[in-house]
DRENRO-786015 format. One line per 5 residues: for each residue y, z, x of C-alpha. Coordinates in steps of 0.02 Angstrom, whole numbers. Example, Ala and Ser with C-alpha at 12.3 -4.5 7.8 and 13.67 -1.06 7.14 Angstrom:
BEGIN
-225/390/615 ~ -53/357/684
REM end
This chain:
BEGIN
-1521/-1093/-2653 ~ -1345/-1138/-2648 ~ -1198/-1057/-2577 ~ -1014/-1045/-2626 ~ -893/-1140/-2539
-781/-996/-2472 ~ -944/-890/-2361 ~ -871/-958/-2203 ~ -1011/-1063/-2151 ~ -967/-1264/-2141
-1123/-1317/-2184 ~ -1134/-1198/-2351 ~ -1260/-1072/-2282 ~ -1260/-900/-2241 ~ -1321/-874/-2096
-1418/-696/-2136 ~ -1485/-813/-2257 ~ -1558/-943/-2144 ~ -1739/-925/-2206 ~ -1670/-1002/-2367
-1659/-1155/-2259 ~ -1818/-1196/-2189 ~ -1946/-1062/-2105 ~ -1878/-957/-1973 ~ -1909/-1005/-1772
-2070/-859/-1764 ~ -2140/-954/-1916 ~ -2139/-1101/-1866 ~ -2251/-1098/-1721 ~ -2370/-1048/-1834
-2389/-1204/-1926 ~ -2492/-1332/-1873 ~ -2525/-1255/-1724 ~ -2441/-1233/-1546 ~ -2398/-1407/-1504
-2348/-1450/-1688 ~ -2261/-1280/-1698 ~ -2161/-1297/-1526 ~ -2095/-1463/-1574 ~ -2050/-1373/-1752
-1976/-1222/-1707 ~ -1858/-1317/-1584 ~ -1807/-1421/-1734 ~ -1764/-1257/-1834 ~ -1697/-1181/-1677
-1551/-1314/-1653 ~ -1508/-1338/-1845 ~ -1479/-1137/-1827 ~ -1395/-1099/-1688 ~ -1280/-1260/-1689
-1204/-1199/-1863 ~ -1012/-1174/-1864 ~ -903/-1056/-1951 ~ -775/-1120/-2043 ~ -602/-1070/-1981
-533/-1009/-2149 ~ -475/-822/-2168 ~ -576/-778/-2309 ~ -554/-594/-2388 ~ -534/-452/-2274
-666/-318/-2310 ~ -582/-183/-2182 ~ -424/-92/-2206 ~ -250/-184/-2166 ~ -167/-49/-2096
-105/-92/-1922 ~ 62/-144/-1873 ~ 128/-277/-1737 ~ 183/-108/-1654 ~ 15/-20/-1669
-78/-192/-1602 ~ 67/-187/-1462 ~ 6/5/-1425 ~ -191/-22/-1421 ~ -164/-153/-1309
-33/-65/-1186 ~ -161/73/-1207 ~ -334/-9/-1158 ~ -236/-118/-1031 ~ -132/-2/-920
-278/135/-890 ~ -267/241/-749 ~ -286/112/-645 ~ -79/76/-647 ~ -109/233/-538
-224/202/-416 ~ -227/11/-413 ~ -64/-4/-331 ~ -103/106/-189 ~ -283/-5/-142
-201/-147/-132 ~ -49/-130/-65 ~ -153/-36/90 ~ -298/-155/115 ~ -252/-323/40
-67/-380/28 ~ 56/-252/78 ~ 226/-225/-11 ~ 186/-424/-64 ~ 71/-318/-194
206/-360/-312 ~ 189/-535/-283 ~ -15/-490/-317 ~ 38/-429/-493 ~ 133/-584/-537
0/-692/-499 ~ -136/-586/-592 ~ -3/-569/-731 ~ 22/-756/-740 ~ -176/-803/-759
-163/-655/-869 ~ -66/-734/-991 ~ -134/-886/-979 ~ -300/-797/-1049 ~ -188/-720/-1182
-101/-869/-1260 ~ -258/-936/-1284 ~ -307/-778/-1369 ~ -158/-765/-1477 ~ -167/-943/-1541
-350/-900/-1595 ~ -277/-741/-1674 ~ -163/-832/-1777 ~ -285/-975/-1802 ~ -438/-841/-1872
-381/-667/-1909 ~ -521/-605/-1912 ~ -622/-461/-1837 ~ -751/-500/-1696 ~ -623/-583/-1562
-712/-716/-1441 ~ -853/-710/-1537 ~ -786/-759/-1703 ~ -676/-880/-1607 ~ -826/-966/-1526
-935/-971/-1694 ~ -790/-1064/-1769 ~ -781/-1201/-1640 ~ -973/-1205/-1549 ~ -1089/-1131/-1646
-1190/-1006/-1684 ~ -1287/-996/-1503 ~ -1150/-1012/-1403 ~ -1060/-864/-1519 ~ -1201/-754/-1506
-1208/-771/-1307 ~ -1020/-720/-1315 ~ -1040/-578/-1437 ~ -1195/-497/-1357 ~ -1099/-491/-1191
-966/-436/-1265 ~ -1055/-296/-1328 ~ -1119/-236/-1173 ~ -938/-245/-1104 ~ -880/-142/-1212
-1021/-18/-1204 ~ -1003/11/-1011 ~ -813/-27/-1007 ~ -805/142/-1144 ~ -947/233/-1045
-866/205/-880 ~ -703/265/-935 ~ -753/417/-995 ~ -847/459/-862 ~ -686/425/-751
-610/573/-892 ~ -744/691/-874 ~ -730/674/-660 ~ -543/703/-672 ~ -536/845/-792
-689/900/-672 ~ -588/896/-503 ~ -444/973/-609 ~ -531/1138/-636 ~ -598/1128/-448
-772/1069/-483 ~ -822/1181/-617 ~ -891/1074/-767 ~ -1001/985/-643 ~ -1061/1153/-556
-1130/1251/-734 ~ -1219/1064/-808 ~ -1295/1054/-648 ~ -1346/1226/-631 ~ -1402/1238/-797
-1466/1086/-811 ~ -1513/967/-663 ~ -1600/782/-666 ~ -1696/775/-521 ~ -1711/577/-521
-1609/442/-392 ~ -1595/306/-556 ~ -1486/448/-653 ~ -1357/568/-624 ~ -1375/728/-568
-1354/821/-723 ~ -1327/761/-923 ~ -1146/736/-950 ~ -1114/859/-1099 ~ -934/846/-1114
-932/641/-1092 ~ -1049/640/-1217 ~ -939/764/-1317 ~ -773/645/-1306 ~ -872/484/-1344
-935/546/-1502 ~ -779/642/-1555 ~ -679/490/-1530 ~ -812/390/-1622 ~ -792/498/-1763
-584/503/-1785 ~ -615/276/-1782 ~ -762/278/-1916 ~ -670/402/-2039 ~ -489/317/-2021
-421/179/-1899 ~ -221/240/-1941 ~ -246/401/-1904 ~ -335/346/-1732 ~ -208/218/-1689
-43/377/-1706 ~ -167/483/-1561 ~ -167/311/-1465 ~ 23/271/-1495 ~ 57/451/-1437
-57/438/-1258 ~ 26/255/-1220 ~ 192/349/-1253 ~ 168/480/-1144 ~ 93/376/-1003
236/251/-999 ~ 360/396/-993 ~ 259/469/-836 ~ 265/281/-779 ~ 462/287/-811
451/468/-710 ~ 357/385/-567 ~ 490/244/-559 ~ 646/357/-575 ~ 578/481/-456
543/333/-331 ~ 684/260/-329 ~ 773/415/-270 ~ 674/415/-104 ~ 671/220/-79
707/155/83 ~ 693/-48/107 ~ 650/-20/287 ~ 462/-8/217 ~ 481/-190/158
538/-242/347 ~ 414/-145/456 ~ 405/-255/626 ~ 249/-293/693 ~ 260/-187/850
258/-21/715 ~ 113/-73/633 ~ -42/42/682 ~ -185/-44/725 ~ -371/45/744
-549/-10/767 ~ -587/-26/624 ~ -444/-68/520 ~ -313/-194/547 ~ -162/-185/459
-101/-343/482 ~ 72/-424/555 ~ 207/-297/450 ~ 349/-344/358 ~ 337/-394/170
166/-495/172 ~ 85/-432/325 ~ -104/-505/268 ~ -6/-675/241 ~ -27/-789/91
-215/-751/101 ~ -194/-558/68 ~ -87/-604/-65 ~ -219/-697/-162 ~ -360/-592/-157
-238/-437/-225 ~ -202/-552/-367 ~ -409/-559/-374 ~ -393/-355/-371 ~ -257/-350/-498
-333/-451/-605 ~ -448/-320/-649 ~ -323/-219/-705 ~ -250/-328/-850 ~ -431/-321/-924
-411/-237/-1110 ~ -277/-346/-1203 ~ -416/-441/-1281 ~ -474/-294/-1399 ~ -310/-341/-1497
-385/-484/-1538 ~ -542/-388/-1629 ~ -416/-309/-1764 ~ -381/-466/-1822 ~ -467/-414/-2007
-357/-248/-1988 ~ -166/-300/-1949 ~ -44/-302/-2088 ~ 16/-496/-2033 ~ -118/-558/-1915
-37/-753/-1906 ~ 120/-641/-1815 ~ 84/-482/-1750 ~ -57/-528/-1660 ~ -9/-658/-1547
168/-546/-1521 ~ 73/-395/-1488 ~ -63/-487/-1348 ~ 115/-582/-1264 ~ 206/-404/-1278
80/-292/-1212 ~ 61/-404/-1061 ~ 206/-411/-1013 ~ 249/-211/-1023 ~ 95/-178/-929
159/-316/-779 ~ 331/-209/-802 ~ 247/-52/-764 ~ 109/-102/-618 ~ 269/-220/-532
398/-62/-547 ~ 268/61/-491 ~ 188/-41/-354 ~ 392/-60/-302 ~ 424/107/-298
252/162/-203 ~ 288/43/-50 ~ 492/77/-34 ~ 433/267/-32 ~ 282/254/104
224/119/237 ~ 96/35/169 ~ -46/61/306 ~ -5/243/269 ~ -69/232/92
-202/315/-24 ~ -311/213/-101 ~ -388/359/-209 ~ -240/446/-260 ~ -74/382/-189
48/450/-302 ~ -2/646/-276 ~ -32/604/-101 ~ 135/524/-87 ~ 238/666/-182
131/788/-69 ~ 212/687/91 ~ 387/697/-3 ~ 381/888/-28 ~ 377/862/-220
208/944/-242 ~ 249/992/-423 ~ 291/781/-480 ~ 93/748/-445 ~ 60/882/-594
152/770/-725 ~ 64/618/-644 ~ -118/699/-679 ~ -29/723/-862 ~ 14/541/-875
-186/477/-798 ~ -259/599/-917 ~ -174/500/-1070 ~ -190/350/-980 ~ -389/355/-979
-386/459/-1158 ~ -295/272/-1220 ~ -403/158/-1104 ~ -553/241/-1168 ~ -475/225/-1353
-442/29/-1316 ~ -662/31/-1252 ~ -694/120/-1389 ~ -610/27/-1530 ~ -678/-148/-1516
-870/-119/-1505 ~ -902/-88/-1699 ~ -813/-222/-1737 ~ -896/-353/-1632 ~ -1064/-257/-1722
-973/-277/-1875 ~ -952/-468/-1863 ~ -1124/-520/-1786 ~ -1210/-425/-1911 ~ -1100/-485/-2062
-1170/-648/-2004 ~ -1333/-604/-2003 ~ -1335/-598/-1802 ~ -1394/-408/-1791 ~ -1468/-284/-1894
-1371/-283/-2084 ~ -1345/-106/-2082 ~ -1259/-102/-1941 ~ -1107/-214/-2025 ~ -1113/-102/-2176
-923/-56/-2226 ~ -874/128/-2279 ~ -806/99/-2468 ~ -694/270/-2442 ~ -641/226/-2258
-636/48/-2254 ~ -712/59/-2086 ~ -876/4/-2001 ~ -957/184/-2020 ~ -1146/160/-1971
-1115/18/-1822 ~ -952/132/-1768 ~ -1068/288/-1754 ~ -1239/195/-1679 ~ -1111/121/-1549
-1037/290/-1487 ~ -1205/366/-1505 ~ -1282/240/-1388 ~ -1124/245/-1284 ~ -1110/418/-1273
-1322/436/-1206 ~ -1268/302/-1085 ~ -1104/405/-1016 ~ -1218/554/-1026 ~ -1388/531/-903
-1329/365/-810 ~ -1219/336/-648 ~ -1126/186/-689 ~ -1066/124/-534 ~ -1196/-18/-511
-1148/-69/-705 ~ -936/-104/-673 ~ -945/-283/-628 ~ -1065/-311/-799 ~ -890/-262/-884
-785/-405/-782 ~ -923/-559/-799 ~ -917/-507/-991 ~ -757/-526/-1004 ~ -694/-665/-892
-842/-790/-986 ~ -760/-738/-1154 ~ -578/-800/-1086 ~ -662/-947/-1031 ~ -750/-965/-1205
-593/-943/-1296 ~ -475/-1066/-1181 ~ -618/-1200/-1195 ~ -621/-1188/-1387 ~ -430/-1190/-1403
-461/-1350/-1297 ~ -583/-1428/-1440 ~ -495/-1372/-1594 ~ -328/-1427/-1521 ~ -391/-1605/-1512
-538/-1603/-1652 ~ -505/-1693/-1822 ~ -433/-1608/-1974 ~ -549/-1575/-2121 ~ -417/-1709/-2207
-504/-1832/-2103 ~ -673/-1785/-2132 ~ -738/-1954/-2193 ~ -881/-2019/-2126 ~ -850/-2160/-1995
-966/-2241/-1871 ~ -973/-2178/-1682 ~ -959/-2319/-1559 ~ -1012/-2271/-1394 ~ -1020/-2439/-1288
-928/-2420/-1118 ~ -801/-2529/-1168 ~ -727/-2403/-1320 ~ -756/-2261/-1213 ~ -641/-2332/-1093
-510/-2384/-1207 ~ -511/-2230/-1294 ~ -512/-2124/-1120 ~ -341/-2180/-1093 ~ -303/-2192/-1271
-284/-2370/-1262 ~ -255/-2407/-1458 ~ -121/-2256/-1424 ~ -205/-2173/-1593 ~ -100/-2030/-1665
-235/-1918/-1769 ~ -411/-1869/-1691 ~ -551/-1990/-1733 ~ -728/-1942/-1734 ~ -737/-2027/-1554
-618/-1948/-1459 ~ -654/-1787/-1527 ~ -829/-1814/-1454 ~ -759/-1889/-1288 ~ -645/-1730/-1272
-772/-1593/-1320 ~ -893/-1700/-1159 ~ -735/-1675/-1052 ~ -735/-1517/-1066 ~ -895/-1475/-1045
-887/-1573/-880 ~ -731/-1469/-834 ~ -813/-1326/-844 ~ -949/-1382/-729 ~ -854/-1445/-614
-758/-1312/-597 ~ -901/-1238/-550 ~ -930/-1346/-409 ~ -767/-1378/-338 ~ -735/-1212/-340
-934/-1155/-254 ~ -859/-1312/-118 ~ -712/-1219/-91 ~ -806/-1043/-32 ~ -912/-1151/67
-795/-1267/130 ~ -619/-1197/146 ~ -611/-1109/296 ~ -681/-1273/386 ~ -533/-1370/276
-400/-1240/321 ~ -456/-1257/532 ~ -408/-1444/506 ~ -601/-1531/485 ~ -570/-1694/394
-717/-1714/307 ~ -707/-1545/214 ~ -508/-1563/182 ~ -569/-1722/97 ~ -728/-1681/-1
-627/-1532/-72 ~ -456/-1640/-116 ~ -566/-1787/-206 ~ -628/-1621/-313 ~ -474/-1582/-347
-425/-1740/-394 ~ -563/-1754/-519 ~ -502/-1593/-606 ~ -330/-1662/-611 ~ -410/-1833/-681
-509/-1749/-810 ~ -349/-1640/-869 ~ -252/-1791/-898 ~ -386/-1888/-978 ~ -410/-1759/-1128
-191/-1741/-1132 ~ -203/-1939/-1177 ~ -322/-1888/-1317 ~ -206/-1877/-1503 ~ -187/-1701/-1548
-250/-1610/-1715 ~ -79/-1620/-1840 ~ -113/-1431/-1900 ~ 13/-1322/-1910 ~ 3/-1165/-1823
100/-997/-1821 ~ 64/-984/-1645 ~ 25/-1111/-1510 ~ -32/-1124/-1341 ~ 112/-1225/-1252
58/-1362/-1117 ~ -98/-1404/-1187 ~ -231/-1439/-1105 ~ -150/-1385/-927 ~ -129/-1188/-984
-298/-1168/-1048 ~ -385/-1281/-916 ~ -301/-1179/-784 ~ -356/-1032/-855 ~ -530/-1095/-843
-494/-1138/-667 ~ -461/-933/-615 ~ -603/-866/-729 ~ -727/-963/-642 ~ -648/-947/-470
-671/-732/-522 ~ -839/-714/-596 ~ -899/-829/-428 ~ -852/-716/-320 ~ -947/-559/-424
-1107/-523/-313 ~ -1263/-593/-364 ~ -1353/-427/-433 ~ -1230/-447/-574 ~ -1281/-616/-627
-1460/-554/-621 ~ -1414/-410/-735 ~ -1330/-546/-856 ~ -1459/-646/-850 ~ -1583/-521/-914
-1452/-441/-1045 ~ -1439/-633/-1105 ~ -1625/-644/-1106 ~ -1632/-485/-1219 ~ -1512/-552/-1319
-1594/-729/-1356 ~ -1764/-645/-1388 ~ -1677/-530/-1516 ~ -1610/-685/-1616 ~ -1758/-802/-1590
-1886/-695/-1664 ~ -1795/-539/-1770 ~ -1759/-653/-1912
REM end
């Protein structure tokens, strides 16, 4: 069977039509026996899940509808949740202080460095399915899959949580009463699920569900409207602020600061927790840029993908470090800092100011805030479904496209439905952190594949050529010795092993550092040493792959300082998802084992 040359595939074969190739992985151990079977299905295992998309754009089967403003929008939207609202307040209190500005920066900066990589993808395969199409272009399909199934579940709890953060605050609203009848009415009497089925999350999941599967403009106007009206409140909360500012907050002396038994609230003045505060807000913070990425999964949608994409992932970044830096400002000129509250420090703040009526329009602004975060959640699951099963990844009918809609119909509905159950009988506090590993691997993903395509050859130079690998061209071609201009098939290969062993030791250095840096900080020379030749290393492997020649494509959008942005960004991804507790990785680890059992033997 043979394939045309446009299905995306760069070896010419579908991969929903895999059994075309050979017979599929459960098949083949039973031929010829176990032993004889093993040995074959590992065979068939490799040549399918090391096949690459090609990077071409191909036709667009979904709508393009979407604007560089409404990409700008959903991204503000998922992005700047209600979090810009209670984020400020946590760590201002417990972590750095009115240096909670300098928190933001820092989280903004490895931020962006996520999101140029992101928006050089965008512009490179405009296509729906974000990391995961981006990672089937340049890995294969394994590594893709691994990338999309995660990405699925961190959608599914990212949505779920969020509207159960809705349902709560409407709840507490209208003094407990939504809560009181469901439980009354209907109680769960078991400690793995909430107390009572969660009608009205349910309810919102689905309705939104709906308004996406029968028309993605129409959704995308209700969107532009909530991030409107949540960066006027923002505006509001800045104004309002500024009026009752007082700089003498920035300059507390140490002799004011209150100090109990079982808080201390550090030395006073602008960074009372020190540099050290400092960076672990920008660890807190960092959470709350989390969201710009589902731009990337409209990629099939967007009028001008090449542009609007990488303008609206830079753009909404940088509004959403506006608004968290002017109202984390604002917060700590207004109020000590030790005299914060983490829940709810804006109504708590007004209360203190005798403005009780300015905490009403902020409950107006978190209300839009979540209805757009949970929008942003929302959005991006069908289409990851959308592109795994176009690809032959999950079940077909999942990726089926709505000839009146032009939307995902079946995947957009089986994805709210499932959310929606989730939302409805689970308490999904143990689940949050699934969300963050999810999505700090897929930056990683991405920044590592802009780091192989960057440097891989051009289809132009395609023709075959024989791979030396003595130790002596190695060498030469580590430093670049011949000072080559255009990839070659050797340092292609040399730069995709240097990444792979920057990633790992990443890994390491940074596990060294947790063990290590308090004894390298109290001035033991052994650890100060083990930890700078690790750095060292990093910085050696960095410059190694810069010496490498660069692909000559031309690109509407690139990632500048190549390979220091992206290997940076690396760098803070794994330094985050390290410091996630270990029940998380054990809940990855079985999600991933799902996942691998559903594409080993579901063919």
């Amino acid at each position: 069977m043979t394939f045309p040359e446009d299905s995306g595939y760069s070896n010419g074969a579908m991969a929903h039509h895999r059994v075309a190739q050979g017979p599929t992985i459960k098949e083949a151990y039973n031929e010829g026996g176990l032993k004889a079977g093993a040995v074959h299905a590992a065979r068939v295992t490799y040549e399918i899940l090391s096949r690459r998309k090609a990077a071409e754009e191909g036709v667009a089967r979904l709508a393009r509808v979407l604007s560089a403003l409404d990409l700008t929008a959903l991204g503000v939207g998922s992005t700047l949740g209600v979090g810009v609202y209670v984020l400020a307040g946590d760590v201002a209190k417990n972590y750095a202080g009115p240096a909670v500005i300098l928190s933001f920066l820092l989280a903004a900066v490895a931020s962006v460095f996520a999101g140029l990589c992101y928006a050089e993808f965008g512009a490179r395969v405009p296509k729906a399915g974000s990391a995961y199409v981006y990672s089937y272009v340049c890995v294969g399909e394994f590594i893709a899959f691994i990338i999309g199934w995660n990405l699925i579940l961190e959608y599914i709890i990212g949505a779920a949580s969020v509207v159960k953060a809705l349902s709560e605050y409407l709840d507490s609203l209208l003094d407990k009463a939504i809560s009181t009848q469901l439980q009354e009415w209907m109680p769960i009497d078991s400690p793995h699920l909430a107390k009572y089925p969660d009608i009205f999350a349910f309810s919102v999941i689905m309705a939104f569900s709906v308004a996406l599967a029968f028309g993605v403009k129409e959704s995308t106007k209700f969107n532009n409207f909530c991030t409107g009206v949540n960066l006027c409140v923002v505006l509001f909360v800045i104004i309002s602020g500024s009026f009752k500012a007082d700089t003498k907050n920035w300059r507390i002396p140490a002799s004011e600061v209150p100090h109990t038994e079982t808080k201390d609230f550090g030395a006073g003045g602008f960074a009372p927790y020190g540099l050290a505060g400092i960076i672990k807000g920008a660890a807190v913070c960092f959470y709350g840029f989390i969201g710009f990425d589902c731009v990337a999964t409209a990629g099939e949608e967007a009028r001008r993908p090449q542009k609007s994409i990488p303008f609206a992932v830079v753009a909404s970044l940088l509004v959403v470090f506006l608004a968290y830096c002017g109202v984390s400002s604002v917060l700590t000129l207004m109020l000590p800092y030790y005299m914060q509250d983490e829940k709810a420090p804006f109504p708590f703040v007004y209360d203190r100011l005798g403005w009780p009526w300015a905490k009403y329009a902020v409950s107006v602004g978190a209300i839009c805030a979540l209805c757009s975060s949970l929008l942003g959640a929302v959005f991006p699951l069908p289409r990851i479904i959308y592109a795994m099963s176009s690809d032959g990844l999950l079940f077909k009918f999942m990726g089926r496209v709505s000839e009146r809609y032009q939307t995902p119909l079946v995947g957009t509905m089986v994805a709210g439905f499932f959310t929606g159950t989730l939302a409805m009988i689970f308490e999904l506090e143990q689940l949050i952190h699934m969300m963050s590993i999810g999505t700090l691997l897929a930056y990683s993903m991405v920044a590592s594949c802009v780091l192989l395509l960057r440097y891989e050859r051009s289809q132009s130079h395609r023709a075959p050529e024989p791979l030396q690998l003595s130790c002596r061209a190695l060498l030469r071609q580590l430093f670049n010795s011949p000072g080559l201009v255009a990839p070659t098939r050797l340092s292609s290969v040399l730069v995709s092993v240097l990444v792979t062993f920057y990633a790992v030791w990443c890994v390491v250095v940074l596990s060294g550092v947790a063990r290590l840096g308090g004894a390298a900080l109290a001035g033991e020379a052994g650890a100060a040493l083990a930890l700078a030749a690790g750095a060292a290393l990093l910085l050696a492997t960095l410059c190694a792959i810069a010496r490498q020649p660069v692909s000559e494509k031309k690109l509407a959008f690139s990632v500048p300082l190549v390979p220091w942005l992206p290997g940076l960004s690396i760098l803070i991804n794994v330094y985050l998802m390290l410091n996630l507790d270990h029940m998380t990785w054990i809940r990855f680890g079985v999600w991933i084992a799902a996942g691998e059992y559903l594409i080993l033997f579901s063919s």
